[in-house]
N, C-alpha and C positions, 0 to 999 in steps of 0.2 A: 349713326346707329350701326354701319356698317363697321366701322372701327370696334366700338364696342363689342358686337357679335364675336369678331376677329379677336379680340383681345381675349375674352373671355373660354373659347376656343384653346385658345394657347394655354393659357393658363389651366384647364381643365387637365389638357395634354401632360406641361411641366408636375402637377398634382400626384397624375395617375402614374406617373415611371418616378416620382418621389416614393409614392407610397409600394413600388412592388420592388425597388431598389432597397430603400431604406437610406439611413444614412451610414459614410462609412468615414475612417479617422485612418491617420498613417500621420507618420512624421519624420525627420529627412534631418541630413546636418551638409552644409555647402560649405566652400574656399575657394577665392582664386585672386585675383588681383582688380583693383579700383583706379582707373587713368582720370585726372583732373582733367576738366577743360577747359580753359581759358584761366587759369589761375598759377602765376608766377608766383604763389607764396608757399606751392607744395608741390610735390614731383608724386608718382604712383609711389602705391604701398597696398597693403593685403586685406583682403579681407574677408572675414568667418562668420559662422551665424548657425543659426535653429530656427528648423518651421516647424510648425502643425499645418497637417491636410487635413481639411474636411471637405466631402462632396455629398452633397443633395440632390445636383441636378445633374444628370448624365454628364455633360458638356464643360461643366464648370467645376473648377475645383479653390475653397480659398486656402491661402495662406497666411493665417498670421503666423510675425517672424520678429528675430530681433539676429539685428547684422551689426558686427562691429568692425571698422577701417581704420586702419592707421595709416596716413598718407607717407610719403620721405621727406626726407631734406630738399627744400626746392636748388636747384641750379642755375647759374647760369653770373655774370656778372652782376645783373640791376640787382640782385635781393643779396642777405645778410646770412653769409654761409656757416651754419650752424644753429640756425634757426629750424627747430622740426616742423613737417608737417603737421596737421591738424588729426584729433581722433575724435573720429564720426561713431556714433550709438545711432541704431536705427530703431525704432517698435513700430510695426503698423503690419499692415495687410494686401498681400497680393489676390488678384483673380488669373488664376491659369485657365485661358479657354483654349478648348481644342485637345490635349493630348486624352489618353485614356486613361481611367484611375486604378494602378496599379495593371499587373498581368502583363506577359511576355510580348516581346515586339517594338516595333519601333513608333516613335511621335512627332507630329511638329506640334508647337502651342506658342500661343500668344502670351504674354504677363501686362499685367494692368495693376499699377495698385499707389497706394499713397499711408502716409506716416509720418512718424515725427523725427527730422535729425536734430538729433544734437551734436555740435560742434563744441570741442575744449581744444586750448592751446594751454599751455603753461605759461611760457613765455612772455606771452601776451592778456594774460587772465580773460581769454576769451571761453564763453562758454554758452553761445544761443544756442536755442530749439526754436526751430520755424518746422511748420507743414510741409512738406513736397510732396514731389509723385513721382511716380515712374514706370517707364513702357520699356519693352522687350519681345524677343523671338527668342525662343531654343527648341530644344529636341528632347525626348525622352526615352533609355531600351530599357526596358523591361527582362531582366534575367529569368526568372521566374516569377509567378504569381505577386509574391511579396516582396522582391526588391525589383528596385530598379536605381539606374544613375540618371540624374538630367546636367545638361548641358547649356547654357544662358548666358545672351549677352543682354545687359539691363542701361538704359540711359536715367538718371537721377537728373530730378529739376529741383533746387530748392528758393523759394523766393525770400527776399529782407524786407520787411518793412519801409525800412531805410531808403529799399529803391536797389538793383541787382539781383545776382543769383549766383548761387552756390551749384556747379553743373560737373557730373563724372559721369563715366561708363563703366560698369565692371563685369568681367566674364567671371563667370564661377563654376563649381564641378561640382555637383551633390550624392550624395548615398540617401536612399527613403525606403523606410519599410512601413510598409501595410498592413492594419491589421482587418482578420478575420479575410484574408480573401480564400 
């Protein structure tokens, strides 16, 4: 009963700064580089994308997004040089908790989210979509009101059916405007 009370409490709480915020929208475009890990079949290569922000709840902000990477050439003796890396399509949805949504100054936030990769090779006529996820830490400054740039480093999990996983990190640099602040 005590949980209960507690829960409903919060949630009365999250409600009432719902309803005197409102909701707000902004959207952002990122780039920066995607490092493979553990996979001798592609070396780093780039990658770009578009979010939408939406916040409802003070704290939280989501992002759906679609990110596209193009791995390199992997190196090295064991593999087949000339063989290109993989291009990764991401769609899914981040939770940035912690920074502030939009307005000047500095942020840290967490990133929390999951979505679909798809992988294509040519070469290979390889072309899965598996579910993954992915965690992170960055920073956010605020120029003014309605821009700001963030700052992110992201680790990607993707699992195969098959048994394995698909695992990168990518640092990225983004531009976001806000609107109506």
């Amino acid at each position: 009963m005590r949980r209960a009370g507690l829960l409903f409490t919060l949630l009365l709480l999250l409600c009432s700064s719902v309803s005197a915020q409102g909701v707000r929208f902004g959207v952002g475009a990122f780039g920066g580089m995607d490092f493979p890990i553990g996979q001798d079949d592609q070396a780093k290569g780039t990658v770009f994308g578009l979010k939408g922000k939406v916040n409802f709840i003070p704290i939280i902000t989501f992002e759906p997004k679609v990110a596209f990477t193009s791995f390199g050439e992997p190196e090295g003796d064991e593999v087949v040089l000339g063989f290109d890396g993989s291009k990764v399509t991401f769609y899914g949805i981040d939770a940035v908790i912690g920074a502030p949504f939009g307005g000047k100054g500095f942020g840290m936030f967490a990133v929390v989210g999951a979505g679909f990769y798809n992988y294509k090779r040519d070469q290979t006529s390889q072309d899965d979509t598996n579910l993954g996820w992915s965690a992170g830490l960055g920073f956010s400054i605020g120029f003014v009101p309605m821009i700001s740039a963030d700052f992110r480093g992201t680790g990607h999990v993707v699992p195969y059916d098959e048994g394995g996983t698909k695992k990168s990190v990518s640092v990225t640099a983004g531009l976001n405007y806000f609107f109506g602040m």
